[in-house]
N, C-alpha and C positions, 0 to 999 in steps of 0.2 A: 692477529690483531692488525687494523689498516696501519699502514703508514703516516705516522703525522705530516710528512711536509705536501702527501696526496691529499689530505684533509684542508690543508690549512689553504692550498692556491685555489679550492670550490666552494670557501666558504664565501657567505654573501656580505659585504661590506655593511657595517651599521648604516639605516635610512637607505638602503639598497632593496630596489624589487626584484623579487625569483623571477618573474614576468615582467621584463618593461616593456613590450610591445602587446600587453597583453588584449583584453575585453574595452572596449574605448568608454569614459565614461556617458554618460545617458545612453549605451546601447541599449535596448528593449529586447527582453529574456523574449523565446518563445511561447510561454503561455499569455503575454501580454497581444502578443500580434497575432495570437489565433483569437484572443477574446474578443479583438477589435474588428477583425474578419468574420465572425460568428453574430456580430451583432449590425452588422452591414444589411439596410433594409433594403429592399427588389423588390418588384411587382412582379408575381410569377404564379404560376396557376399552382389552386391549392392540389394536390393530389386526391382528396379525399372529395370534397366539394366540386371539383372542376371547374372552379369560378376563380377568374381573375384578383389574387388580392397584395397589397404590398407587407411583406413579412420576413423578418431577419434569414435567415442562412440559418441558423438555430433552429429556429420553428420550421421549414423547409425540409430539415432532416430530420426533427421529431415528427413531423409528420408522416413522412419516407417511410419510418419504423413502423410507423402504425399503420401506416398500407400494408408492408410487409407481413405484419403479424396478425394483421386479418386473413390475410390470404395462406396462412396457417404454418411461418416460420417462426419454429421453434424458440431459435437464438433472437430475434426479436421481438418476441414476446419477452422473454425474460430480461431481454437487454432495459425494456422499460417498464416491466415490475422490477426492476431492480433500481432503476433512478424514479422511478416513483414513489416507491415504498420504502425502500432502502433495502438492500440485499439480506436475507435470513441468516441469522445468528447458527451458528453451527453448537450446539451442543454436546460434549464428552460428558457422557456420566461415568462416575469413577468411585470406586468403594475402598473406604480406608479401614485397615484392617489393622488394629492394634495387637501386635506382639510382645510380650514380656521380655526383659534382657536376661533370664532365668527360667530354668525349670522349678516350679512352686512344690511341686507332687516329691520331688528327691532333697533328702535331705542334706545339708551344708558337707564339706568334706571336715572342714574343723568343729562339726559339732559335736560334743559331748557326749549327746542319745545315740550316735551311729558310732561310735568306736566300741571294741569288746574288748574289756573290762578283766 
């Protein structure tokens, strides 16, 4: 068993933080600053079109994908049948098989009919 007085000098004081120097508050998580970076609009040549147009960083690399997966990669074909459509449900088919907690066919040991008499 630990030591109580080891226990008692790590324990954290009431209205005490495990972290006081921790995450600062208004820090911006990492999917916030990729979203805002993803939606950043440039004038940059379409890939597919070849024609100058201005379009988020988002649409840029969906387009990327679809150059790629015309020119017949696999993983990018599915990368975007998969956010298109949404990725295919994976099916287990499974057969339930009922068992009796007895054999039917023998009869009981305390039964009457089956002892000799």
């Amino acid at each position: 068993m630990p030591n109580k007085e080891n226990i008692e000098k790590h324990e954290f004081k009431k209205g005490e933080s495990g972290n006081p120097n921790g995450r600062p508050k208004g820090a911006k998580n990492r999917s916030t600053i990729a979203k805002y970076w993803l939606e950043v609009n440039q004038k940059l040549k379409n890939p597919l079109t070849g024609t100058d147009e201005v379009m988020s960083q988002e649409d840029l690399m969906t387009l990327a994908l679809i150059k790629k997966a015309r020119e017949g990669d696999v993983a990018a074909y599915k990368a975007l049948m998969d956010s298109g459509y949404g990725a295919p449900v994976q099916q287990i088919e499974q057969t339930n098989i009922e068992l009796p907690f007895f054999d039917l066919n023998e009869p009981e040991e305390n039964d009457s009919t089956s002892k000799d008499k």
